[in-house]
C-alpha distance (Angstrom), angle and dihedral (degrees) to the residues before:
residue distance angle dihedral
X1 . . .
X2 3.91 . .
X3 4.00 112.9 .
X4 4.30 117.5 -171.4
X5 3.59 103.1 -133.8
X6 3.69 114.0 -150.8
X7 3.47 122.9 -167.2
X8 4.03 121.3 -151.4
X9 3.83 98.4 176.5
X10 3.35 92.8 123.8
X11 3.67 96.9 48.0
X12 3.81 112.3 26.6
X13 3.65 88.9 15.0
X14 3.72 82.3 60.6
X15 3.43 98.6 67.7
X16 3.48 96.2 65.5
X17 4.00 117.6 118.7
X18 3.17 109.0 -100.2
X19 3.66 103.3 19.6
X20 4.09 125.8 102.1
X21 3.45 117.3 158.4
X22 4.14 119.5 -156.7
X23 4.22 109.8 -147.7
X24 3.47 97.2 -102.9
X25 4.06 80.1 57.1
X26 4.08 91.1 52.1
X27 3.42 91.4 47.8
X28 3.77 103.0 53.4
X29 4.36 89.9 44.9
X30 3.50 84.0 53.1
X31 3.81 98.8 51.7
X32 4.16 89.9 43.7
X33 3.98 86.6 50.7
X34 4.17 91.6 49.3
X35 3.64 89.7 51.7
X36 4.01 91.4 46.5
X37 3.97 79.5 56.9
X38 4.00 98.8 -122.3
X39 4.09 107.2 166.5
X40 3.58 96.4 -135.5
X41 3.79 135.6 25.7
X42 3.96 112.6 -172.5
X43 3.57 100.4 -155.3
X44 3.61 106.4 178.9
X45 3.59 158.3 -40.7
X46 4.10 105.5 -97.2
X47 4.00 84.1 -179.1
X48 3.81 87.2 69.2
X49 4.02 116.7 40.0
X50 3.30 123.8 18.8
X51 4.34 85.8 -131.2
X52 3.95 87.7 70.6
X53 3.77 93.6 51.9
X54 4.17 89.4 47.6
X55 3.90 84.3 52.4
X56 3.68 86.5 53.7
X57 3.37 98.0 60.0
X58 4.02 102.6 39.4
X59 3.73 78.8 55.6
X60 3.04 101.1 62.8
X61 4.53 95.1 64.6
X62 4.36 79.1 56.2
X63 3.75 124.0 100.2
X64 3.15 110.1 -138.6
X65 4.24 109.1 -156.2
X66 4.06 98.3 -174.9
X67 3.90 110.3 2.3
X68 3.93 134.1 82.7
X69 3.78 101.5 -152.9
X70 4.10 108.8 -139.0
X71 3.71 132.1 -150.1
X72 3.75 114.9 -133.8
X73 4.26 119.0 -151.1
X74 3.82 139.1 131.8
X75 4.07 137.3 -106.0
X76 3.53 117.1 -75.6
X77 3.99 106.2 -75.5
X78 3.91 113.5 -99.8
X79 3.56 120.3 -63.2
X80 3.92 106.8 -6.6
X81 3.65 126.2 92.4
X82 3.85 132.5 -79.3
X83 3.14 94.8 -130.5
X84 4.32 97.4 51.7
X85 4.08 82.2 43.2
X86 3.85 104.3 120.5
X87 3.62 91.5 -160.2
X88 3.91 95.5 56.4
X89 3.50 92.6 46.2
X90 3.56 96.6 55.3
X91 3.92 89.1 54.7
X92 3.75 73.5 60.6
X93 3.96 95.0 58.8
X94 3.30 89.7 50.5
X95 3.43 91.1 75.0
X96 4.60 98.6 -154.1
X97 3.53 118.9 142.7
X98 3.93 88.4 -127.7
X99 3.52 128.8 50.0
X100 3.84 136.0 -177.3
X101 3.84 130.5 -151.3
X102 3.59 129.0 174.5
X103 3.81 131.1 -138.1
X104 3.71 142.9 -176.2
X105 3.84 115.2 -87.7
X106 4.35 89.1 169.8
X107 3.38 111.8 87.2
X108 4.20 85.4 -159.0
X109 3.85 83.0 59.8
X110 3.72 97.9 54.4
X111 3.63 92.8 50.6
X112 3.45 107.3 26.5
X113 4.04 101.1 36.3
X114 3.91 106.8 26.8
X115 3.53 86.2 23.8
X116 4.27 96.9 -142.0
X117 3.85 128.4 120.0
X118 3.76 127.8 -92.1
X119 3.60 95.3 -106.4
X120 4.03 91.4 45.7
X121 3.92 80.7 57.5
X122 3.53 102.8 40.3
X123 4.47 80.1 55.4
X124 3.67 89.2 48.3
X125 3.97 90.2 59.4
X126 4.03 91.8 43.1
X127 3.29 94.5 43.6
X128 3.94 106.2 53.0
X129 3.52 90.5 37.9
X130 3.72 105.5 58.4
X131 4.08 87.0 39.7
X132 3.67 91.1 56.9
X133 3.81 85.7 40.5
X134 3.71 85.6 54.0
X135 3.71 100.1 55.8
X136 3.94 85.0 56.2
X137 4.27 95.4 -98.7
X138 3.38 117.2 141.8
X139 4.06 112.0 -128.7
X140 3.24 127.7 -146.6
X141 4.06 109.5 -174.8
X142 4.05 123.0 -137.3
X143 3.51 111.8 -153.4
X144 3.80 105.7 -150.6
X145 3.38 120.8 -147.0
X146 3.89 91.3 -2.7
X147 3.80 104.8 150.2
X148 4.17 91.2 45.1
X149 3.92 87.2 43.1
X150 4.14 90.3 53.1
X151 3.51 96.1 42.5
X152 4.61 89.1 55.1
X153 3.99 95.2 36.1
X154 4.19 112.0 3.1
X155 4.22 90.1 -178.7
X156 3.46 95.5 63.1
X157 3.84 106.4 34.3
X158 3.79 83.1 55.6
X159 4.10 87.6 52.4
X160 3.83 87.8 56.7
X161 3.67 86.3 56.6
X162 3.72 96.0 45.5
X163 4.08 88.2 48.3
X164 3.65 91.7 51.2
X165 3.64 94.9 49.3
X166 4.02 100.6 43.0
X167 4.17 86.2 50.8
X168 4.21 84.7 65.1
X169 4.15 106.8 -93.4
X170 3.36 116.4 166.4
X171 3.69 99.1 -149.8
X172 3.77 125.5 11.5
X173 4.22 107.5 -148.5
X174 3.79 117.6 -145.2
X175 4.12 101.2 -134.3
X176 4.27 110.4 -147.0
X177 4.36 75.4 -177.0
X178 4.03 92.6 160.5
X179 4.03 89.1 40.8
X180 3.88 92.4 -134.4
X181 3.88 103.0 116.4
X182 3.96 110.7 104.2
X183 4.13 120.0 -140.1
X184 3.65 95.1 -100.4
X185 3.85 94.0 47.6
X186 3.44 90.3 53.5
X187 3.78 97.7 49.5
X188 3.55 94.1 53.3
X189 4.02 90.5 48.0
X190 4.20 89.9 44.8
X191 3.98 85.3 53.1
X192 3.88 85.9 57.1
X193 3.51 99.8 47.8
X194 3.67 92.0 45.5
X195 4.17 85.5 57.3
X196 3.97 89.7 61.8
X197 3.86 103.4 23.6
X198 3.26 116.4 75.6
X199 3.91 100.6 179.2
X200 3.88 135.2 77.0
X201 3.78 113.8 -63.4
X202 3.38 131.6 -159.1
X203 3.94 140.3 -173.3
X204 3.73 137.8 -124.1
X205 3.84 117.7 -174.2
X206 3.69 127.0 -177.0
X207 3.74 117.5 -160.9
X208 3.99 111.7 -121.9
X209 3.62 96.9 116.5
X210 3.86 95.4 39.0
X211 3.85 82.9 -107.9
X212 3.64 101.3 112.9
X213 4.07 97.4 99.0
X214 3.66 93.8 37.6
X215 3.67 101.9 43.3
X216 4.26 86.7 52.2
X217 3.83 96.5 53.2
X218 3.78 82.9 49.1
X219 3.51 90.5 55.5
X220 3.42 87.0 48.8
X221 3.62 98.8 53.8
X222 3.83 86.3 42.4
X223 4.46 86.4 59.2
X224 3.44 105.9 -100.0
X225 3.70 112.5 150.4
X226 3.47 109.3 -157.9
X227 4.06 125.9 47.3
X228 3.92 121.3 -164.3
X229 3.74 128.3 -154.3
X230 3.63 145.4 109.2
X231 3.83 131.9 -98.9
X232 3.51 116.3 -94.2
X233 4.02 85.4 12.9
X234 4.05 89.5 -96.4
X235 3.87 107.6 163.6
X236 3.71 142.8 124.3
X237 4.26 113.4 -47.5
X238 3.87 109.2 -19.8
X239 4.09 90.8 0.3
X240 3.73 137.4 -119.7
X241 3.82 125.2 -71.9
X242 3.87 112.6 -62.2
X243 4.01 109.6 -110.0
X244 3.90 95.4 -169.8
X245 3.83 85.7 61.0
X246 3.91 94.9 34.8
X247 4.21 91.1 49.3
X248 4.01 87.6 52.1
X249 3.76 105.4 42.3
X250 4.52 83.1 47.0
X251 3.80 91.8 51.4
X252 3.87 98.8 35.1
X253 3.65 112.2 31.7
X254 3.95 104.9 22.6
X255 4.01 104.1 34.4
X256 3.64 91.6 -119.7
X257 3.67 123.7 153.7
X258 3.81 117.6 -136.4
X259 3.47 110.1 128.8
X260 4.05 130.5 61.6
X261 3.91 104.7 -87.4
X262 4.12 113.7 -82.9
X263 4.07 88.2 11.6
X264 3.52 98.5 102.1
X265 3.82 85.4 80.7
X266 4.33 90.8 72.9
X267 3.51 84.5 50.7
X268 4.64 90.2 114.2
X269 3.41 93.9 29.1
X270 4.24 91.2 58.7
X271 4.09 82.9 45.2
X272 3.62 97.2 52.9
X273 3.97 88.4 40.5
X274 3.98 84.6 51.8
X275 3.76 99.1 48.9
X276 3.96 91.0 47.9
X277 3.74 85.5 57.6
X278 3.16 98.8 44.2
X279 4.44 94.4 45.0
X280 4.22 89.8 -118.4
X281 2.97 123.8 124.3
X282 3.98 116.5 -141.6
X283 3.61 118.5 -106.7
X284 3.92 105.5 -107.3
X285 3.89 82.5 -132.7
X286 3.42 108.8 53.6
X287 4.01 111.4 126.5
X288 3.79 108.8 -99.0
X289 3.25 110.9 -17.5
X290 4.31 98.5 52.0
X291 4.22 119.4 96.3
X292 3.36 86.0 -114.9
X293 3.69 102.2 47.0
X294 3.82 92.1 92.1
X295 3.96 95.6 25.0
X296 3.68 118.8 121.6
X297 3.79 135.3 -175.1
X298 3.31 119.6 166.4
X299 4.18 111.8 90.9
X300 3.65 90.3 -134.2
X301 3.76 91.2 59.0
X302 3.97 97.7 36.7
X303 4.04 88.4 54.9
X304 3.58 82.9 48.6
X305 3.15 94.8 59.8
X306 3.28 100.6 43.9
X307 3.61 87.7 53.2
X308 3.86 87.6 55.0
X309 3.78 127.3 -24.3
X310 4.09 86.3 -135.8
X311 3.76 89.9 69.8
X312 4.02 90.9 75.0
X313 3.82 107.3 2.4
X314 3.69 129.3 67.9
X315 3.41 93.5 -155.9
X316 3.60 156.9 25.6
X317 3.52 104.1 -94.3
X318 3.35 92.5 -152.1
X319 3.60 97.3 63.6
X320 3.48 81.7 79.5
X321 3.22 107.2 39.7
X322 3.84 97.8 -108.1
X323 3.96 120.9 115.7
X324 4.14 135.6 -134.5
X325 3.48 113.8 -101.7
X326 4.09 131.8 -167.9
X327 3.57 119.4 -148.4
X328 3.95 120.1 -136.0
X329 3.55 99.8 -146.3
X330 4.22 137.7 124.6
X331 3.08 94.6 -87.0
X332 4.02 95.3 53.2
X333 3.75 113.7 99.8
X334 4.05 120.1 -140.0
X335 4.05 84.3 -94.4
X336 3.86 83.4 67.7
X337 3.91 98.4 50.7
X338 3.80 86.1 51.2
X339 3.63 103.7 43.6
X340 3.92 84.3 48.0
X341 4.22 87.1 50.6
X342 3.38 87.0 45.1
X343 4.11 91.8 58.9
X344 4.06 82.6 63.6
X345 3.67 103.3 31.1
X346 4.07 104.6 25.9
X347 4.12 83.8 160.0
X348 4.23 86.3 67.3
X349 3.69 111.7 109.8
X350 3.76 117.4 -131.0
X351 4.02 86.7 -122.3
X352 3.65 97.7 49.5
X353 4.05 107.2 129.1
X354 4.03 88.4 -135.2
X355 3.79 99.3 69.4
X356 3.82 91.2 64.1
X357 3.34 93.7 52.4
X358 4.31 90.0 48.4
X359 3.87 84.1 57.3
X360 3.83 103.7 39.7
X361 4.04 78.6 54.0
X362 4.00 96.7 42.1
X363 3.87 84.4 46.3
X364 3.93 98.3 40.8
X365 4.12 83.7 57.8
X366 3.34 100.5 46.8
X367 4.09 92.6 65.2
X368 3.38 90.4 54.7
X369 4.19 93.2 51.3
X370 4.03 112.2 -84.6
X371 3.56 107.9 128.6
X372 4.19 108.7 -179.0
X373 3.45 92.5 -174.9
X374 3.85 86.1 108.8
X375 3.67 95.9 15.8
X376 3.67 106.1 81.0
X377 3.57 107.5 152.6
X378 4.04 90.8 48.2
X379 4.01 78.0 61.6
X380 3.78 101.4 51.6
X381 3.46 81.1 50.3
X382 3.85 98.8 67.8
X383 3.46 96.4 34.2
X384 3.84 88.0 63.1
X385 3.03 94.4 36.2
X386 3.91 93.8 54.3
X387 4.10 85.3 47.9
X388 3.32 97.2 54.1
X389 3.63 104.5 -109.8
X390 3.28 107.3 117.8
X391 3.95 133.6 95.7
X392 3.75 123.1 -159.1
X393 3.63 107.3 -119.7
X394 3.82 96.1 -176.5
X395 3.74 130.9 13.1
X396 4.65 106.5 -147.5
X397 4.12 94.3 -142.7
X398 3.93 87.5 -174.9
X399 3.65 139.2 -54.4
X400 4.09 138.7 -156.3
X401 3.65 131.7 -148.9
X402 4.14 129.6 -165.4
X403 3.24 123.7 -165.8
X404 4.17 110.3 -138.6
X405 3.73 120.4 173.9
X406 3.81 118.1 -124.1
X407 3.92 115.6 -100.3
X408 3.90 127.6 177.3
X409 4.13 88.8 -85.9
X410 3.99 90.0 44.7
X411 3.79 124.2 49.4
X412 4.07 89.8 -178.2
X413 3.31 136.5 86.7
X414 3.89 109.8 -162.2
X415 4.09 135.6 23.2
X416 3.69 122.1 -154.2
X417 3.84 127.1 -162.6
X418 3.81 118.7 -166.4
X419 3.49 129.7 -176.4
X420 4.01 119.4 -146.5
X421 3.98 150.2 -174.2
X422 3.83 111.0 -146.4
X423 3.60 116.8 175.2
X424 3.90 91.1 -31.4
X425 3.74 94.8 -45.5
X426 4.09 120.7 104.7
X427 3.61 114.9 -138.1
X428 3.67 126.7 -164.5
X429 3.99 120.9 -164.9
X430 3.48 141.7 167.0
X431 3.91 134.8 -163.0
X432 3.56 142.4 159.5
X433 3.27 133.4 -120.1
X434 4.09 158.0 -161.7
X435 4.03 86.9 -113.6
X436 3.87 126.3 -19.5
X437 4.09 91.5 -71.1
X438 2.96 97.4 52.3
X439 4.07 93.0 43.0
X440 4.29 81.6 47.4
X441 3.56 97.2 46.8
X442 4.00 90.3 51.7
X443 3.46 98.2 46.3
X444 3.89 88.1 51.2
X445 3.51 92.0 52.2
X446 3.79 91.8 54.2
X447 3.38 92.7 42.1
X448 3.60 97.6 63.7
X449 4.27 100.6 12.3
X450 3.58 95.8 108.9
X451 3.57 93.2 55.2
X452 3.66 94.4 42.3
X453 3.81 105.3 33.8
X454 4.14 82.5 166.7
X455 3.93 83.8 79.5
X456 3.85 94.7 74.3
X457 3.85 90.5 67.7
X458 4.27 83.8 60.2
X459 3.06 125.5 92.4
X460 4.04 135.3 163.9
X461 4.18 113.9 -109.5
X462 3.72 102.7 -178.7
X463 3.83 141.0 -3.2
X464 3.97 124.8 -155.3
X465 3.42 125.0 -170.1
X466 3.75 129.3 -168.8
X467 4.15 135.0 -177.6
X468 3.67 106.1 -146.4
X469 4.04 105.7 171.2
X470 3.38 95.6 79.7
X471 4.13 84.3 172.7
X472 3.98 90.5 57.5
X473 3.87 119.9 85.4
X474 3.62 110.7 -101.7
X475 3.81 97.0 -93.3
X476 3.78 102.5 48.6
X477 3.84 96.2 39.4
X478 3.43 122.7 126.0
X479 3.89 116.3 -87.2
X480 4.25 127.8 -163.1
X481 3.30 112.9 -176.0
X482 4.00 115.1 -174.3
X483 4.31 110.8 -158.0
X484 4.09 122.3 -154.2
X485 3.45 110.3 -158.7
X486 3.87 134.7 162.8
X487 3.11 153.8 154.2
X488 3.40 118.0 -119.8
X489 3.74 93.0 -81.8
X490 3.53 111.5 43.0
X491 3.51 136.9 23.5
X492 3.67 129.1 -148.0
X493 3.86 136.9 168.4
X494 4.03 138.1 -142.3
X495 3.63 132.6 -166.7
X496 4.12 131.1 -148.4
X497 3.55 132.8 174.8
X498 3.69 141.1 -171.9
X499 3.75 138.1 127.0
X500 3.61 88.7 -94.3
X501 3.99 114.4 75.3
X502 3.80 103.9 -152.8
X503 4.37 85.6 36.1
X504 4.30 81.2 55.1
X505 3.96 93.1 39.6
X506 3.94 91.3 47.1
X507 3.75 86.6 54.6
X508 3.91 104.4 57.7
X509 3.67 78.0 44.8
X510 3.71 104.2 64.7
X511 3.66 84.8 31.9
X512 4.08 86.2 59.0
X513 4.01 98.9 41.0
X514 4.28 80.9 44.5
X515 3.66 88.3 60.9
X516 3.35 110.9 52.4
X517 3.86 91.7 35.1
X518 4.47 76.3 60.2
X519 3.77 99.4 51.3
X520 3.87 92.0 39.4
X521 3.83 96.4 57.4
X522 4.13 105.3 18.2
């Protein structure tokens, strides 16, 4: 089974809340999905924005190795010609072999939305097709609001079809637009189709129902040959159907072929590159290609795995490019602490005196409130720490914060000044700051910078902060706070903890600037 993927982040993906994409943005999802090896990338509808039409034409000085890039528009508008139809003839402009309009498949839409008869629509489809057809394009038809539109008057959503596929498209897309159609609906509907179409079909699933991943594959398994979506299933409301879990489940579980051969393997590292363009952050769920996807915590399931990774996984994760994780946690046995030592050490004998001491230690700070479940790089840090392979780069002498709030002549609300040993030489800096982390983290950075130019490419991604001494008075509780940082690549996260916020903040911060100063010089 061979299934065209086509990709519509940039276009229906665009629509999600939240998301708004400059060019130079487009451009660089485009060239990550043409190296994952998607067919088709709709990139835009240059009859709409005047942003989609610049993308256009900066595409067309790339080289694209896998990819057919895709212009996105409508039919003609009611009762004019195709030909005088702005929209159509900016597809034109664009200037991509393949184009894709939409249409109305829902009778209640024609009358009730665009408010023209069904024979007025049934032109509109006709028409713009065979004068796209005509200027050498090839079509492929979107049948809005298909499923819906079958379901209230079968007859005619079936004539759209039929009027879309006599005017020349290549492949006629099944819409699911209000994501409300359930997988066995839609098989018995596709089975329909299939018994008057003759043509290549294709699906389009939105997610409203939670359908959208389902109701593709069973489109699949019904013969459709081309599945649309976005990665990471961003799109307008509850989004579209999920390609990074639509490409994996095709390639691993049903044999299909819709990737380039061996590629299926960049499949997380394309989504992470994705969600850092797009400023979202990937849901640690998200089948295959989330951190947690392959995480596991509990000590039964960790010496499970260990045993064999089929026990608790249902596949290799790195067939798509993801990686098994342990989780240091209370409810992780000693077998977990190990196996996760093991990840960064896998020479360390089982018997070697050192890896009790790494879990007395991981243990001893988890009564008093570390949790490394989501503080991995605060880990690595002890283990190599505890074996001996790690260099001080900077020794923190002390350091002050004051709090000052922001006036007209001062936009900050905290300085820091730290005091520290680099290499032999003291430094002391001061900076200010949005806050006394920020102010700390700044000052730290200067501090040691020069040393360390590496640091500029850091930057902090998210800060959590929890009170976990209920018992305590507010103000001498006991803090963790967990700190994402990265730099532009990679991610990584450290913990600290103390009663003292800005004492448990400053701690996941060395720990943070400690790592990466690690892995760039080990």
């Amino acid at each position: 089974m061979v299934i065209d993927i086509f990709d519509s982040t940039l276009r229906d993906g665009a629509q999600a809340e939240g998301i708004s994409f400059l060019v130079s943005d487009k451009i660089k999802i485009a060239k990550a999905l043409d190296e994952l090896g998607v067919a088709y990338i709709e990139a835009g509808n240059p009859g709409s924005n005047q942003k989609d039409l610049e993308f256009f034409k900066e595409a067309k000085n790339i080289k694209f190795e896998h990819s057919k890039l895709v212009a996105f528009g409508s039919t003609r508008r009611c009762n004019i010609k195709a030909e005088e139809d702005a929209n159509l003839n900016a597809l034109l402009e664009a200037d991509t072999e393949y184009v894709c309009i939409f249409g109305k498949s829902s009778l209640f839409h024609v009358e009730k939305i665009i408010n023209t008869t069904k024979e007025e629509n049934l032109n509109m489809i006709s028409d713009s097709i065979a004068y796209l057809k005509l200027k050498n394009k090839k079509v492929f038809y979107d049948a809005e609001h298909f499923f819906d539109g079958y379901k209230n008057n079968r007859d005619y959503a079936i004539e759209t079809l039929k009027a879309a596929e006599k005017a020349g498209a290549e492949c006629i897309i099944l819409c699911d637009t209000n994501g409300g159609t359930f997988p066995l609906e839609m098989a018995d509907i596709i089975d329909d189709v299939k018994a008057n179409i003759k043509i290549k079909l294709g699906i389009h699933a939105h997610n409203d129902s939670g359908m959208a991943i389902s109701c593709s594959l069973m489109a699949a398994l019904k013969g459709v040959s081309q599945i649309q979506g976005t990665f990471l299933g961003y799109g307008e409301r509850c989004g579209n159907a999920n390609l990074s879990a639509i490409i994996a489940n095709l390639e691993l579980k049903l044999n299909a072929t819709c990737l380039p051969k061996n590629n299926l393997s960049k499949l997380t590292q394309t989504a992470r590159e994705i969600a850092e363009i797009s400023n979202f952050k990937i849901a640690r769920t998200l089948p295959y290609v989330g951190d947690s996807a392959f995480a596991h915590k509990a000590g039964m399931h960790v010496d499970g795995v260990n045993k064999n990774p089929k026990s608790f996984e249902h596949v290799d994760p790195k067939s798509v490019g993801n990686e098994r994780r342990f989780l240091i946690s209370e409810v992780a046995g000693k077998s977990t602490v190990i196996a996760k030592i093991k990840k960064i050490y896998p020479e360390i004998k089982k018997d070697d005196p050192r890896l009790n001491q790494i879990v007395n230690t991981i243990k001893g700070l988890e009564y008093v409130g570390y949790q490394f479940e989501g503080a991995d790089a605060s880990f690595e840090l002890i283990v190599h720490k505890a074996l001996g392979n790690f260099k001080s780069f900077f020794e923190v002498e002390n350091f002050k914060t004051i709090g000052e709030g922001p006036s007209s002549e001062n936009k900050y609300s905290a300085s820091a000044i730290i005091k520290v040993k680099v290499e032999g030489v003291e430094e002391v800096t001061a900076a200010n700051g949005d806050g006394p982390v920020d102010a700390l983290n700044k000052a730290l950075r200067k501090a040691i910078g020069r040393f360390y130019p590496v640091l500029n490419e850091v930057s902090l991604a998210d800060y959590k902060v929890r009170i976990l001494d209920g018992k305590e008075s507010a103000t001498a509780a006991i803090t963790r706070v967990i700190i994402e940082s990265t730099d532009g690549k990679n991610s990584w996260s450290t913990v600290g903890v103390s009663k003292d916020i800005i004492e448990a903040s400053f701690k996941a911060l060395i720990d943070s600037i400690e790592y990466k100063l690690f892995k760039e010089n080990k």
